[in-house]
matplotlib code that plots the C-alpha trace (Angstrom):
import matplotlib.pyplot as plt

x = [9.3, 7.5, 9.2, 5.9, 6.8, 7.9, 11.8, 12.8, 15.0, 17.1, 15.8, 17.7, 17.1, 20.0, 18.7, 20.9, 20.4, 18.3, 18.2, 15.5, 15.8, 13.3, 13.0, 10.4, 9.0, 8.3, 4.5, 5.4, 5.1, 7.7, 8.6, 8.8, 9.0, 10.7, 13.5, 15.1, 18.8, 20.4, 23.7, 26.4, 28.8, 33.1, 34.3, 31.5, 31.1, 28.8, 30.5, 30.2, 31.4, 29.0, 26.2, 26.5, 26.8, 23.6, 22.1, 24.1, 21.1, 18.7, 21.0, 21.3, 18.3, 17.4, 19.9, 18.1, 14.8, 14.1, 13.3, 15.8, 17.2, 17.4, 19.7, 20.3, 19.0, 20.3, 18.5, 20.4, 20.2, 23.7, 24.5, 25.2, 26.9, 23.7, 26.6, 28.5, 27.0, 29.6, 28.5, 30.2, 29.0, 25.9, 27.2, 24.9, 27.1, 30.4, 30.8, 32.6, 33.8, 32.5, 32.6, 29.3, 28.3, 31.4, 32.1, 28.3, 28.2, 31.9, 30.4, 26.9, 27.8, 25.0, 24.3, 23.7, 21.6, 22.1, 20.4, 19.4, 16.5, 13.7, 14.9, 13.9, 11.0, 9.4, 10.3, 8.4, 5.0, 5.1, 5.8, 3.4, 2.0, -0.3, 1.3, 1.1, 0.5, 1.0, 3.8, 4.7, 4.6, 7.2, 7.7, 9.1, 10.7, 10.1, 11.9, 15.3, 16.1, 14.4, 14.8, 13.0, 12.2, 11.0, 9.5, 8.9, 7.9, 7.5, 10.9, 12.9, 14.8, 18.1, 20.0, 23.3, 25.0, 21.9, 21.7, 18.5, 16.3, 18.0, 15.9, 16.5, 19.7, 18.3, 19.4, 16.9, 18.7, 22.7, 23.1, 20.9, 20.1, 21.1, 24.3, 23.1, 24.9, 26.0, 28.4, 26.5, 23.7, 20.6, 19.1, 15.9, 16.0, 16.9, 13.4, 11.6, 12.4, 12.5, 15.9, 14.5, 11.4, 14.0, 15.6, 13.6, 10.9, 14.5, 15.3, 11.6, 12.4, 15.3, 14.2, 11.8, 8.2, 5.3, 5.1, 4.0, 7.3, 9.2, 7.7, 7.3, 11.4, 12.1, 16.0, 15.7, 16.2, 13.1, 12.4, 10.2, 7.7, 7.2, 6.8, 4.0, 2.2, 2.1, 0.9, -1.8, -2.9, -3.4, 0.3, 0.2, 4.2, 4.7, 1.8, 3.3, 6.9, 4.6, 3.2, 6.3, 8.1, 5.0, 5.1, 8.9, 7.9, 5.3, 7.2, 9.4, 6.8, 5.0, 8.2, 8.2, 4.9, 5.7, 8.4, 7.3, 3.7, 2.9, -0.3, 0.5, 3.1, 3.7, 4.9, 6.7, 9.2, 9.0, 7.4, 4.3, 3.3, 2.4, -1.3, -3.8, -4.3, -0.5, -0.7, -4.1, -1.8, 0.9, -1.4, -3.6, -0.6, 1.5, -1.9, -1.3, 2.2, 1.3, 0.5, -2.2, -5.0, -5.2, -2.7, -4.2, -7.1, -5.6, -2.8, -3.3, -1.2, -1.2, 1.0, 3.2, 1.7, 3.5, 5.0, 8.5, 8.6, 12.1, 12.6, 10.2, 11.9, 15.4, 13.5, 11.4, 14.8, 16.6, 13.1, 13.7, 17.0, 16.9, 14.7, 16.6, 19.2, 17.4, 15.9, 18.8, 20.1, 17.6, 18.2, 21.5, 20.9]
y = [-35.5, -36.8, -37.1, -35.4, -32.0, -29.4, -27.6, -26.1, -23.9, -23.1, -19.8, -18.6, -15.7, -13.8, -11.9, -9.9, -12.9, -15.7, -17.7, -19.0, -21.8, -23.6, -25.3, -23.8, -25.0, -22.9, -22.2, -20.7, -23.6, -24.2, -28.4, -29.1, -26.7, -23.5, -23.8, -20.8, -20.9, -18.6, -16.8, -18.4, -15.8, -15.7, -12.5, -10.3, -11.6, -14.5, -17.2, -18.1, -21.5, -22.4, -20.8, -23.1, -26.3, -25.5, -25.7, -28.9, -31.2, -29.1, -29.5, -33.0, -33.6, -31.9, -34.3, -37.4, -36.0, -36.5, -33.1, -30.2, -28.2, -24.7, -22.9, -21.3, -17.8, -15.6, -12.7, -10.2, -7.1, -5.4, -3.9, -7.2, -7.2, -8.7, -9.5, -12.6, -12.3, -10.3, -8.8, -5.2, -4.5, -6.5, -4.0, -6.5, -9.6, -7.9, -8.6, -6.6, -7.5, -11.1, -13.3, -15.3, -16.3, -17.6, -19.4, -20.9, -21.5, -23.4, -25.2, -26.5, -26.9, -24.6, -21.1, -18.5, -15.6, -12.9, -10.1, -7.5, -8.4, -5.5, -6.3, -9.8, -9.2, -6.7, -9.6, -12.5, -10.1, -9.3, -12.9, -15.1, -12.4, -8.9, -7.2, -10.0, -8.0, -4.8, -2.7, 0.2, -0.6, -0.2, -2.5, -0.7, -3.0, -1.3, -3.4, -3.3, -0.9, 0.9, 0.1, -0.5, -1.9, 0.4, -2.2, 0.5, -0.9, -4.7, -5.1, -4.3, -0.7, -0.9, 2.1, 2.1, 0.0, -1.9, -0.3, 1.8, 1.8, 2.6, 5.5, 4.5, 6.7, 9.4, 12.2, 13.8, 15.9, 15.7, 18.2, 17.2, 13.6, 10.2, 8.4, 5.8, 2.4, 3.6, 6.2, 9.4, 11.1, 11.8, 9.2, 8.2, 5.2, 6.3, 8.4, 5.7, 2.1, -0.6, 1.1, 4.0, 3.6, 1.5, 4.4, 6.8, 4.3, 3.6, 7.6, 8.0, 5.6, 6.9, 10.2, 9.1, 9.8, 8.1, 5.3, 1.4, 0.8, 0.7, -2.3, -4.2, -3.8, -4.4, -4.7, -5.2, -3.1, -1.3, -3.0, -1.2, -4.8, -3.4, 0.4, -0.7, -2.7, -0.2, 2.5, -0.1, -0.5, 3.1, 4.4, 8.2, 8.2, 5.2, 6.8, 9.7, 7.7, 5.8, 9.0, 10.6, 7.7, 7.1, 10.9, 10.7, 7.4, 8.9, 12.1, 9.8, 7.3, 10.7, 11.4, 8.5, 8.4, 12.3, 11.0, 8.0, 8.4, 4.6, 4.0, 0.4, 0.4, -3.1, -3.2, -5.8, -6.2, -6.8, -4.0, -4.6, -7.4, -4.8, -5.0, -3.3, -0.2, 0.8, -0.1, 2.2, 5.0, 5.3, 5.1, 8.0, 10.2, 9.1, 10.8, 13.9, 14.1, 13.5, 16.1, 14.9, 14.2, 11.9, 9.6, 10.0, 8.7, 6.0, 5.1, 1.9, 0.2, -3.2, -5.8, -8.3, -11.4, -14.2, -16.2, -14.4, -12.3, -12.0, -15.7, -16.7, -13.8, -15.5, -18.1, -16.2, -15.0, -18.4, -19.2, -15.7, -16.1, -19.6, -18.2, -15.8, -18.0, -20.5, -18.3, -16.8, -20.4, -21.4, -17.8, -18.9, -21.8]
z = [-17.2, -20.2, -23.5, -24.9, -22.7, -23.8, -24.0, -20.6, -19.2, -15.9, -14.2, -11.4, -9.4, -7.0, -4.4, -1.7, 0.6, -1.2, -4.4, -6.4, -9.2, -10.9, -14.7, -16.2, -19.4, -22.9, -21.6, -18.2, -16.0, -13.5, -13.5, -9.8, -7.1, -7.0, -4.6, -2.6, -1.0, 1.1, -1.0, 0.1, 1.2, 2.0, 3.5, 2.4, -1.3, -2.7, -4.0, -7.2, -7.3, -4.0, -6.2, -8.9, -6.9, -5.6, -9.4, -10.2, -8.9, -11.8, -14.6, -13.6, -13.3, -16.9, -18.6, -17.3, -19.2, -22.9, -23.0, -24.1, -21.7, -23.8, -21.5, -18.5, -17.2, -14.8, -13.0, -10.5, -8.8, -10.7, -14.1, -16.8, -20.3, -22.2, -24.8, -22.3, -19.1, -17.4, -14.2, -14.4, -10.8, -8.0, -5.2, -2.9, -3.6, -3.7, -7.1, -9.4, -13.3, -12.5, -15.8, -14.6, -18.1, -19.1, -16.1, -15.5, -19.2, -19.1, -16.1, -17.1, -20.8, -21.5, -23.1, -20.2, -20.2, -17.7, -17.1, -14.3, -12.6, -13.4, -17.1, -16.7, -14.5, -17.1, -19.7, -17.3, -17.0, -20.7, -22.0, -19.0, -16.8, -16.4, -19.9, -22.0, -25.3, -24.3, -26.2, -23.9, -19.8, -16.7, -14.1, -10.8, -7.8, -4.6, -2.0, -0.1, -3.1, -5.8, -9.8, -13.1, -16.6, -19.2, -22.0, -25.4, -28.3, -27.5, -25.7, -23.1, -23.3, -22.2, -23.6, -25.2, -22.4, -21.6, -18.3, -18.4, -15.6, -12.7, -12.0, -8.2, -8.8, -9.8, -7.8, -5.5, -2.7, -3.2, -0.3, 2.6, 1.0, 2.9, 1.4, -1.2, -1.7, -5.2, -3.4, -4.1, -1.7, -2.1, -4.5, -5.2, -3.7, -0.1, 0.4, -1.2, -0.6, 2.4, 3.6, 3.6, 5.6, 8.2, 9.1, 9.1, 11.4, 13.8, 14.0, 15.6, 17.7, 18.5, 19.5, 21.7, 19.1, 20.8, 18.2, 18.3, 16.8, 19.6, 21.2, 17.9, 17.6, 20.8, 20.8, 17.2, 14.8, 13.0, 10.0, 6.6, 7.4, 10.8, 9.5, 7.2, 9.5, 12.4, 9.9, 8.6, 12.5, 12.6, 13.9, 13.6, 13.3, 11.2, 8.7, 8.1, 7.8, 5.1, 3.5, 3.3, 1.4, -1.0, -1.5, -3.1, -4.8, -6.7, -7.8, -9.3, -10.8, -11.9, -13.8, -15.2, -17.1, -18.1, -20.5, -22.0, -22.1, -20.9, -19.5, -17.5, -14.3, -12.4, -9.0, -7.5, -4.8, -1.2, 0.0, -2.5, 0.0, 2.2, -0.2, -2.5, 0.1, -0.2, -3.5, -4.3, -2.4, -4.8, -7.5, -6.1, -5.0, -8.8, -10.3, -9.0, -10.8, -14.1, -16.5, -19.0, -18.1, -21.0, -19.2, -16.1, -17.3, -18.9, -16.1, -14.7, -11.6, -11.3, -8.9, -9.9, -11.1, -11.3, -8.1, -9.0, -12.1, -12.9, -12.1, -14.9, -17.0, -16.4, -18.4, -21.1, -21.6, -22.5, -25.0, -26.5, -27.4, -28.5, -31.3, -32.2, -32.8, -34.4, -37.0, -38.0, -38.2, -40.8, -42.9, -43.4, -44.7]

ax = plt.figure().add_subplot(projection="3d")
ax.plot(x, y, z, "-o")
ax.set_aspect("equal")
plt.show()
């Protein structure tokens, strides 16, 4: 690094199974490669302590540079205090009232900036990526699970707990629904995520439907990659598995756009891989849900656009703040 470069900050990402981290500098440019690690578990929960001696060679290596390291963001899948970094719940990682902000922060010597991820992926597109300058937009994650950023007005909306968004949870079918990680039945997010189309790809399979799935699995398990794939090869079974699961998606997106009139959705998450076909589904079934036809004519889907979104929100995050703190610094002077 070059004295003449700019500030930087630690972004980390924590995935269900796999962590990013990267320093990425105030313009959006990761220094270096961005490196992924498996989560290092102990009986069924990630450790913490393992976690951050995977991130001791970055803040190392930030101290040896000229340049300032601003901070340290953190991105999860789990409900955070904004206030300290306090995970209240990452059902994922076992964790539950986890003090990560204090305990990274007391660590590393640095301020710590947690967050879930949809909050700081919606943060990442609007500071670097596809809604730089755009006031009102949603990003969705449609992967393992099913969650989501409003951004109203220029900012993330979090609610009165910071919390909004998880409109995976929203309640679909409490009587006949599938039980949901969360504890309840019949969310969203188990008719219309990679879990979803899992099982419902494995039940076919299971009783015996004339399906392409069952030799791609083998004596595996049926996987949402394998679902996708098989319906993109012309699968009859797998596409209506497929159809079925954008159908749900898009009720909810649909019901989405009704309330807070945005005219800009961003998708991200594994199962967006899948291309601009699935992608061109969900927006053409998600049409059909919304009621004016002013917003249908203005409703525009769009894919993730940076490498990782909420890893370069972990660090738009650590920028924001910074100058936040620094301008109320100066008015106090």
């Amino acid at each position: 690094m070059k004295e003449n470069e700019p500030d930087f900050a630690l972004a980390v990402d924590i995935g269900a199974t796999k962590m990013d981290a990267a320093l990425i500098d105030a313009h959006g440019h990761a220094i270096g490669e961005i490196e992924r690690h498996a989560v290092p578990f102990e009986g069924g929960v990630a450790s913490l302590d393992r976690l951050l001696d995977l991130l001791e060679p970055f803040v190392d290596r930030a101290h040896r540079s000229r340049n300032r390291l601003r901070g340290m963001g953190v991105s999860l899948a789990g409900l955070v205090d904004l206030a300290t970094g306090r995970v209240s719940i990452a059902c994922n990682l076992g964790w539950f009232d986890v003090p990560l902000g204090e305990i990274a922060g007391a660590r590393f010597g640095l301020s710590v900036y947690a967050a879930m991820d949809t909050r700081m992926a919606a943060l990442g597109e609007a500071t670097w990526g596809a809604a730089r300058g755009v006031e009102n937009f949603v990003w969705v994650t449609v992967g393992s699970g099913l969650g989501s950023c409003m951004f109203l007005g220029g900012r993330p909306y979090g609610g009165d707990h910071g919390f909004a968004g998880v409109f995976g949870h929203n309640t679909v079918d409490e009587n006949n629904g599938q039980p949901c990680s969360c504890g309840r039945r019949g969310c969203l997010e188990t008719f219309a995520s990679g879990l979803a189309l899992a099982r419902v790809g494995q039940a076919a399979v299971a009783m015996g439907h004339k399906t392409v799935l069952r030799d791609m699995a083998g004596k595996e398990p049926v996987t949402a990659e394998m679902v996708l794939r098989a319906s993109a090869e012309g699968d009859p079974v797998a596409g209506q598995i497929v159809t079925q699961m954008v159908r749900y998606l898009a009720i909810g997106l649909g019901g989405l756009v009704n309330t807070l009139d945005i005219c800009l959705i961003i998708l991200g998450g594994g199962l967006m891989k899948a291309g601009s076909e699935f992608l061109k589904r969900i927006e053409t079934l998600t049409q059909q849900h919304v009621f004016s036809a002013e917003v249908r004519r203005d409703l525009r889907f769009v894919p993730e656009s940076l490498p990782n979104s909420a890893l370069f929100g972990a660090a738009a995050s650590v920028f924001q703040a910074s100058s936040v703190e620094t301008a109320t610094s100066k008015g106090k002077r």
